[in-house]
C-alpha angles and dihedrals in degrees: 000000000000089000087049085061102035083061086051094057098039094046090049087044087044078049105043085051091048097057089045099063087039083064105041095047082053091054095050085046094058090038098056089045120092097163140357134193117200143167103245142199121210127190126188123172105317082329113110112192127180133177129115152275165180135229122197117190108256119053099301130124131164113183133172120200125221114245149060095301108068095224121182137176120197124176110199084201085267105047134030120212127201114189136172124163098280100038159033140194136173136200134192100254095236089062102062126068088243089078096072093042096056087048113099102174100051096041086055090050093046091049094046085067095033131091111234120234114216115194130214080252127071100275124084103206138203119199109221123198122186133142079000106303126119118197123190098211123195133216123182112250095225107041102021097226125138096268094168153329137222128202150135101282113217091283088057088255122152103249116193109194115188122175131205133168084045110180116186126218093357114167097268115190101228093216087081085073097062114109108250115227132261124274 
């Protein structure tokens, strides 16, 4: 019995140490990242999206979207553009759930007082609230790095975001951040 509880305890302190250094290694990882580009694949709804994109920290994105519509979405760190063929719209930046998401700093405040999740799969997971967004954000359990989000888009949609090719501080022209002009 009392070796029983000696491996309980030793087991939730091994545990507790664990998901320590998975944050922490989470943390070093955000702060040493100034920008990412990335492949992506959305799904919304029954709806399945891919393109590609750039993030730079903080609060920057630049995407294009495969397909025949030649959608992009830009965010200037204030406003964030959405634009196809046939149409454009544009939202101020703090409304949408992106803005936590392009924002470093606070993601890495809001991780340092959160308990991680990690799943059975290969992601370990934090669940961020701010302005009334909540944002599930993913991290690769092997190398640390953002590997994905999920969240509610502006129509109240469930939007899954996963990355792959990530590529870290790579040279980004700033001129893809500028908000393209309406049709």
């Amino acid at each position: 019995m009392i070796i029983k509880k000696f491996f309980i305890i030793f087991f939730i302190i091994f545990l507790t140490i664990a998901n320590a250094e998975n944050k922490e290694n989470i943390l070093n990882n955000l702060k040493k990242t100034n920008n990412l580009s990335f492949k992506f694949e959305q799904y919304i709804n029954d709806k399945i999206e891919m393109g590609s994109c750039v993030i730079k920290y903080p609060k920057k994105i630049f995407c294009t979207y495969n397909g025949s519509n030649d959608k992009i979405l830009v965010s200037n760190g204030k406003s964030l553009a959405i634009k196809t063929i046939t149409s454009y719209y544009r939202y101020p930046l703090n409304r949408t759930p992106l803005d936590i998401i392009l924002d470093k700093n606070l993601i890495i405040n809001k991780i340092y007082n959160l308990k991680e999740e990690i799943s059975s799969g290969p992601y370990i997971h934090f669940k961020v609230e701010e302005n009334n967004n909540e944002i599930e954000i993913f991290f690769d359990k092997l190398s640390f790095h953002l590997v994905g989000w999920q969240t509610k888009d502006v129509y109240q949609n469930l939007s899954s975001t996963y990355l792959n090719n990530i590529n870290i501080n790579q040279v980004i022209d700033e001129d893809l951040f500028k908000l393209p002009l309406q049709n």
